[in-house]
C-alpha positions in Angstrom: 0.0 0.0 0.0 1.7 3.4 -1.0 1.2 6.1 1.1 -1.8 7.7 -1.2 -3.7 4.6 -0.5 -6.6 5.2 1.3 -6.7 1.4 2.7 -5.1 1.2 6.0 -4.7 -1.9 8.5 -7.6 -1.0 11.2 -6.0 0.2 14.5 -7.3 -0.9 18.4 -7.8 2.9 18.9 -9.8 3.2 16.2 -12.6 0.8 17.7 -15.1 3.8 18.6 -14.8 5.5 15.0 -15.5 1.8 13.3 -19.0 1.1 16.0 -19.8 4.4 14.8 -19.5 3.9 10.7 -20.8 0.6 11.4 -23.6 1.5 13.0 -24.8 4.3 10.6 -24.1 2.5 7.5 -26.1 -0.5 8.2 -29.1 1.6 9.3 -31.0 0.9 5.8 -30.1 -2.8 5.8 -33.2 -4.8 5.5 -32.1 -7.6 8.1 -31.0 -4.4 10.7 -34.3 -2.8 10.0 -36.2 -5.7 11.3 -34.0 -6.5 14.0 -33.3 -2.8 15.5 -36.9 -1.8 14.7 -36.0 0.9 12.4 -33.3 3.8 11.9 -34.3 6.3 14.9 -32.0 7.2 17.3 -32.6 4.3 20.0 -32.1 1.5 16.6 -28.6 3.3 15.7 -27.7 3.3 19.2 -28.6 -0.4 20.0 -26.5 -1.1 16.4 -23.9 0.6 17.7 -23.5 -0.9 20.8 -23.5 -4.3 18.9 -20.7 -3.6 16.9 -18.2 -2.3 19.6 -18.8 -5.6 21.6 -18.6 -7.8 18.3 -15.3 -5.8 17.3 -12.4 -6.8 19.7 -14.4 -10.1 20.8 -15.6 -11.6 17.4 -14.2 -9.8 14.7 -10.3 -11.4 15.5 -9.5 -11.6 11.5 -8.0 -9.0 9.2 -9.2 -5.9 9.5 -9.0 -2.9 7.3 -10.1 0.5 7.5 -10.7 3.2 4.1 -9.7 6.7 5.1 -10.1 9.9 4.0 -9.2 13.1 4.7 -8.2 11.7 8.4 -11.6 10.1 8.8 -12.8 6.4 8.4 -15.0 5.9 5.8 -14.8 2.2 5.1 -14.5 -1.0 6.8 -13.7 -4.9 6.3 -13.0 -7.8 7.8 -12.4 -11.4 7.1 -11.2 -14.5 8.7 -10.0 -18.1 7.9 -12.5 -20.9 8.9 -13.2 -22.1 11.1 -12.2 -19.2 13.2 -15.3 -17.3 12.3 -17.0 -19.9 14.7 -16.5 -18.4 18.0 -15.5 -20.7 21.0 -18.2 -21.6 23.4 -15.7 -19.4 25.8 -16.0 -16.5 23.6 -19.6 -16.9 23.4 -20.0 -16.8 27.1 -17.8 -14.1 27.2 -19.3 -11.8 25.4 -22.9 -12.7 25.8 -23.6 -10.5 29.4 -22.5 -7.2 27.4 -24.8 -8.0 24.7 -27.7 -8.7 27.1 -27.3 -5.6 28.6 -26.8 -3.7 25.9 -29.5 -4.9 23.8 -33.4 -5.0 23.9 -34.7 -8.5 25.1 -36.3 -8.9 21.8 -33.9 -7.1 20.2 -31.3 -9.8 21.8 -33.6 -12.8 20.3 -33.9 -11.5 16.9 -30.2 -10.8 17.0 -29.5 -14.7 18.0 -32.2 -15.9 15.2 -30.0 -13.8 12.2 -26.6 -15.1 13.1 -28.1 -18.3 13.8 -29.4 -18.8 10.5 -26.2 -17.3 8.4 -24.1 -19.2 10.8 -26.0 -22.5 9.8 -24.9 -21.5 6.3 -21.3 -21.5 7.1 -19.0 -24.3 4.7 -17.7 -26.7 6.5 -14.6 -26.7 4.2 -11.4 -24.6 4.8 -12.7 -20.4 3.3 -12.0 -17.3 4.1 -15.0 -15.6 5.9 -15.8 -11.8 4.5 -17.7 -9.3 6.7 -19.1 -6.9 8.2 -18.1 -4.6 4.9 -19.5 -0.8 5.0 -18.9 2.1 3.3 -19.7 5.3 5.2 -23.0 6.9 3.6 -21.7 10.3 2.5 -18.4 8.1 1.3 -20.8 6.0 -0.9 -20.2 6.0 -4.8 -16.5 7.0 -5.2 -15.0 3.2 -5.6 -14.3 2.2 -1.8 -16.3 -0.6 -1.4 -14.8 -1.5 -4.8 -11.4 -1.3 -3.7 -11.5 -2.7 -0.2 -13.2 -5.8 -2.2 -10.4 -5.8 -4.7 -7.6 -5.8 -1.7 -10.0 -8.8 -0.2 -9.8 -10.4 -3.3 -6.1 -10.2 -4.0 -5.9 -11.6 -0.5 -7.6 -14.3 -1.4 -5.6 -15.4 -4.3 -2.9 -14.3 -2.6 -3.3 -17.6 -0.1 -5.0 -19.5 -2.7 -8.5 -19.7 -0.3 -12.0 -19.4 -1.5 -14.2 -16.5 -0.1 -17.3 -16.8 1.5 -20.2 -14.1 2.7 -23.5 -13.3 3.2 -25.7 -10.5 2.1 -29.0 -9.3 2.5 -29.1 -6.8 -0.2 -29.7 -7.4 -4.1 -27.4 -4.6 -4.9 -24.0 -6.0 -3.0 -25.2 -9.6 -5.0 -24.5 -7.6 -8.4 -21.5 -6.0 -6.9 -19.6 -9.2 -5.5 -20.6 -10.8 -8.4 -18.5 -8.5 -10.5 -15.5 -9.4 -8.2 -15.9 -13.7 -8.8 -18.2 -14.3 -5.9 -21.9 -16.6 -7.0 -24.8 -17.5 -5.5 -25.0 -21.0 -3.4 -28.1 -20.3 -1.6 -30.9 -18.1 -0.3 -32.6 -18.0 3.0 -35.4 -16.1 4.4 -34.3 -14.9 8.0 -36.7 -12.5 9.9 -38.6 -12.2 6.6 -35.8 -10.9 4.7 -34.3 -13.0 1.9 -29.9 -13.6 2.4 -28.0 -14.4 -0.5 -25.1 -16.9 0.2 -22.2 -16.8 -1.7 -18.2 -17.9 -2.5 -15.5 -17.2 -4.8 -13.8 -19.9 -5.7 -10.2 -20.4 -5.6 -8.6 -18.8 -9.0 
């Protein structure tokens, strides 16, 4: 990465800054609608709250951070199966934060998403992409594009297929464009996922 690059490895410090782009870019997600109950002020706040537990407990892959003008704007992360299983000790871990954090109901629709994606997981050796954002006033000038191409290179880099869900029929088009295809769909929460994997080049 050259010094112009706006891809950067993510940072510890920068954990607060990520919750927060995390938060407001998934607000219009269709699966985050349902489970946050919208995109007031209390939804963006329970989102939030979400990511900066899931961040230094779950998230232990690569991450990556798209900066601009000293700002994040972007975000990725993958990891190698099958560490994006948690432990059981991780689980327990991390599940009195969430609880506390989080709406009972809120909580249970939480479980019933990652439940079903996690059900979707192969049980073969992949590299697991996501969460992937792109800040929304950052939107449209090729960062999502180039995180995903500096996944991708990763990828055949190492020679490992990528895996990842989606919810939305737009990122479908754009992973598609990058060598990801559909394996499945799933209604979860009444929202249709797309499951899909890049096979090794």
């Amino acid at each position: 990465m050259s010094d112009a690059d706006p891809i950067r490895p993510y940072r510890d410090e920068q954990l607060d800054e990520v919750a927060d782009l995390l938060a407001l870019a998934y607000h219009e997600n269709p699966i985050q609608v349902v489970i946050f109950g919208g995109a007031g002020a209390e939804a963006l706040r329970q989102r939030r709250a979400l990511f900066a537990l899931m961040l230094p407990a779950l998230l232990t892959g690569t991450k990556i951070v798209a900066v601009q003008n000293d700002r994040i704007v972007g975000f990725a992360h993958w990891i190698s199966h099958p560490g994006c299983h948690p432990s059981d000790e991780t689980l327990a871990a991390v599940a009195p934060p969430l609880f506390a954090a989080l709406d009972e109901d809120v909580m249970t629709r939480v479980l019933t998403w990652r439940q079903a994606w996690g059900a979707r997981d192969p049980d073969h050796p992949h590299s697991h992409f996501g969460p992937f954002a792109v800040h929304p006033d950052a939107q449209g000038r090729g960062l999502g594009r180039r995180m995903l191409t500096h996944y991708c290179a990763e990828l055949d880099r190492r020679d490992e297929p990528g895996y990842l869900e989606t919810e939305r029929i737009e990122n479908v088009r754009l992973y598609e464009k990058s060598g990801f295809a559909v394996l499945s769909t799933l209604d979860v929460l009444g929202v249709q996922s797309w499951f899909m994997m890049r096979p090794k080049t």
